[in-house]
C-alpha positions, 0 to 999 in steps of 0.5 A: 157537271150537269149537262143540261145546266152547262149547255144553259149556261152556254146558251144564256152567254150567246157562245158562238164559235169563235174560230169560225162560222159562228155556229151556236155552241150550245146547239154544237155542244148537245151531241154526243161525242167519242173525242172532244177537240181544243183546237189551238192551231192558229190556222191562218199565218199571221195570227196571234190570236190562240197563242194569247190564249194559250199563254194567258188563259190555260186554266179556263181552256182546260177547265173548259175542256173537261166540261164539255168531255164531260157533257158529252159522254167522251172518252178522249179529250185533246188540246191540239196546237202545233209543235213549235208552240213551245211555250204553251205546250208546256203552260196547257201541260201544267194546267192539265195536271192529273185531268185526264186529258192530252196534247196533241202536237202538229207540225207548222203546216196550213190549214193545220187549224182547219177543223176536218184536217184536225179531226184526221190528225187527231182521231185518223178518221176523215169526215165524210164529203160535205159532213160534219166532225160529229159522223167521226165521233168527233166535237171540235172548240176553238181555244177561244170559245173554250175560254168564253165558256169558261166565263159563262159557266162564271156568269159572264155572256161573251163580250169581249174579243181579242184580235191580232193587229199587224202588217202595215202598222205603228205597233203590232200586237194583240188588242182587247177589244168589246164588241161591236168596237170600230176596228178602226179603233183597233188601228189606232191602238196599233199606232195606226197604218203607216203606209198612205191608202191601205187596204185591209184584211179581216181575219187571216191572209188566206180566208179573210175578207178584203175591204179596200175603201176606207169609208167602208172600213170604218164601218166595220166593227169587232164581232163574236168571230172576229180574230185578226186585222191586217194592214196591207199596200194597196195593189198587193198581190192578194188585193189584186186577187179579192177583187178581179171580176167573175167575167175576168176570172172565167176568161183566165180558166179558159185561156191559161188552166193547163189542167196539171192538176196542182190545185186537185192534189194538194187540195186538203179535201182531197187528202182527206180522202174526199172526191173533190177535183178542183182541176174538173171544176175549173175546166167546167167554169172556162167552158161555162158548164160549170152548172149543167154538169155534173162536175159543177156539183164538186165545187160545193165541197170545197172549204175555201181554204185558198190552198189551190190559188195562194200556193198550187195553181204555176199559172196564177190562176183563182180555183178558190174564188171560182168554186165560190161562185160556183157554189153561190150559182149553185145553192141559188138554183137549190142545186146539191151534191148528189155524189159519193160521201166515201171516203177514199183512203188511197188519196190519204196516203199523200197527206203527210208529203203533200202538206203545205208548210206555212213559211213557204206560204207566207213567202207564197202569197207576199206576207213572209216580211210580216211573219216575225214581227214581234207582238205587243200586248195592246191592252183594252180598247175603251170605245165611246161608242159600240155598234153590236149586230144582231146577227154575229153567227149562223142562224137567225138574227137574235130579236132586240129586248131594248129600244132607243133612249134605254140605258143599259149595263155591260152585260145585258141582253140585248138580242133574245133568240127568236122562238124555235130558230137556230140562233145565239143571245147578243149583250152590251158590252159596254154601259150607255144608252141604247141610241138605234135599234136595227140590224145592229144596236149603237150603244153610246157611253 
């Protein structure tokens, strides 16, 4: 495998990190690495999502896989997913045959899919404060993106997404879906909700974005990094918390944080040895210092997992939400972390007996009713329309190559990236006529 021509081939298919941030992967591809990482961990309870993969598309995942060891220079190359995945343990197995790769097995904790909490299971390395799985020698992929690259190295762009829909539906399961879909087209393919007035949650319990109107939510569309949609009664508990105010939440730091330490404690940055003490940021912010100390400054570590006010915090509290304003107050002032990068291998030691196991989680936070459901196979949504955002990743917004009354076929450009910017290509992904060009291009059958 040639690397410069895989990474193209990468490039011209505008593959982003699907698990995530959305981060170029032919950008993230270009390093070399020690240890190339499948992560299949399905951080977020509810989803679906990489389990599907898994099952349905182990040959493109190990194919994949191999590729980017390869292209890298690595010696090792693992798939990591957890223990309980039984079956896709042993369909990633077959499919690896005599390749030299391995299986990694993880116990059902949260966030097991978190990528530096991945990189220390697998490699026993932590990355540093505020660093990148690269400074441990280590490259991370997420199942999915390992599956669209596969179909990039066939000729195929990323077009596609599959999504898990569940909680308060007709019929969970998993959808097939173009991007730039409605999700409320994905709603419907789940029977719909069966609860009058939800709310909705993009992305998983714990770290998905909250949208509780309804003509906000038909709005929202399927994107490169889209991966769940769930359905939930409005005033449930995490409604409630996605929307209390800053001025509500400094009052409640202030009055109720007993400073015991919980949210420090079990705080995956800190059991990766990082020196990162929620507990300090949350007595800053109830004060109002939380930008002319120097304790402020931790809360730019944080991964916003939710781990300290989903599981930790006895008093109800929001460090999670906190240390995001924090951070935005922060970075809008061009304020930066100036402390130690070390690692502290004695706070690493309470891993194992400080994790947090997903069942408890889910019973935590008001989900547990909705863990078991079973999931069917939705198949393909068909749209007569898509809206497909010119910004779907990290980087610049990708510069339209089509106008108004153009027809296009499913699979071509749409969004080229502009001349030395960090960015990814966008395509059609369905056939029609271009009808707007702005932020996003409406592409209607």
């Amino acid at each position: 495998m040639d690397k410069q021509a895989f990474l193209a081939a990468v490039k011209a298919a505008g593959i982003v990190g699907e698990g995530g941030a959305g981060f170029p992967a032919h950008v993230k591809y270009a390093a070399e690495a020690e240890t190339v990482i499948a992560n299949g961990c399905e951080c977020e309870p509810l989803l679906h999502t990489d389990q599907h993969h898994m099952l349905h598309h182990a040959e493109r995942i190990v194919r994949a896989l191999d590729w980017l060891k390869e292209a890298a220079g690595a010696k090792r190359g693992v798939i990591a997913l957890k223990r309980k995945y039984v079956e896709a343990t042993g369909i990633l197995t077959a499919a690896i045959g005599s390749r030299p790769l391995e299986v990694a097995l993880l116990d059902n904790f949260y966030p097991a899919g978190d990528e530096q909490v991945l990189v220390r299971e697998v490699t026993g390395r932590s990355v540093p404060p505020l660093g990148l799985p690269l400074q441990v020698g280590a490259v991370v992929a997420n199942v999915g993106t390992l599956v669209s690259v596969s179909h990039a190295m066939d000729g195929q762009p990323l077009m596609d997404k599959i999504l898990t829909v569940t909680g308060e539906v007709g019929n969970p399961g998993i959808v097939r879906a173009p991007i730039g879909t409605p999700l409320a087209a994905c709603l419907a393919a789940a029977g719909g909700a069966r609860i009058a007035d939800p709310i909705y949650v993009i992305g998983g319990p714990m770290m998905g974005r909250v949208v509780d109107d309804a003509a906000a939510f038909e709005r929202e569309v399927v994107t490169k990094t889209s991966g769940g949609l769930i359905v939930l009664p409005r005033g449930h508990y995490l409604h409630v918390n996605a929307t209390q105010s800053s001025d509500h939440l400094r009052i409640r730091a202030a009055a109720a944080c007993i400073q015991c330490r919980m949210c420090s404690d079990l705080c995956p940055r800190q059991l990766l040895g990082h020196p990162f003490d929620t507990h300090r940021v949350m007595r800053a912010f109830g004060t109002g210092a939380e930008l002319s100390s120097e304790t402020g400054k931790l809360a730019l570590m944080c991964c916003d997992c939710g781990v300290c006010e989903h599981y930790s915090c006895p008093m109800g509290l929001s460090p999670r939400r906190i240390n995001q304003a924090v951070k935005t107050a922060l970075r809008a002032k061009k304020i930066s972390y100036d402390g130690s990068r070390e690692i502290d291998e004695a706070r690493t030691d309470w891993r194992t007996y400080r994790r947090v196991p997903v069942p408890r989680l889910a019973s935590r936070i008001g989900i547990a009713s909705y863990v078991d459901l079973a999931m069917a196979d939705l198949g393909e949504i068909t749209p007569s329309e898509v809206r497909i955002p010119l910004r779907q990743h990290i980087g610049a917004p990708a510069k339209p190559v089509v106008g108004p009354g153009e027809t296009v076929h499913r699979g071509d450009l749409l969004g080229e990236i502009p001349p030395d910017a960090l960015g990814a290509r966008v395509h059609a992904t369905i056939d029609g006529t271009v009808r707007s060009v702005g932020e996003a291009v409406i592409i209607a059958r």
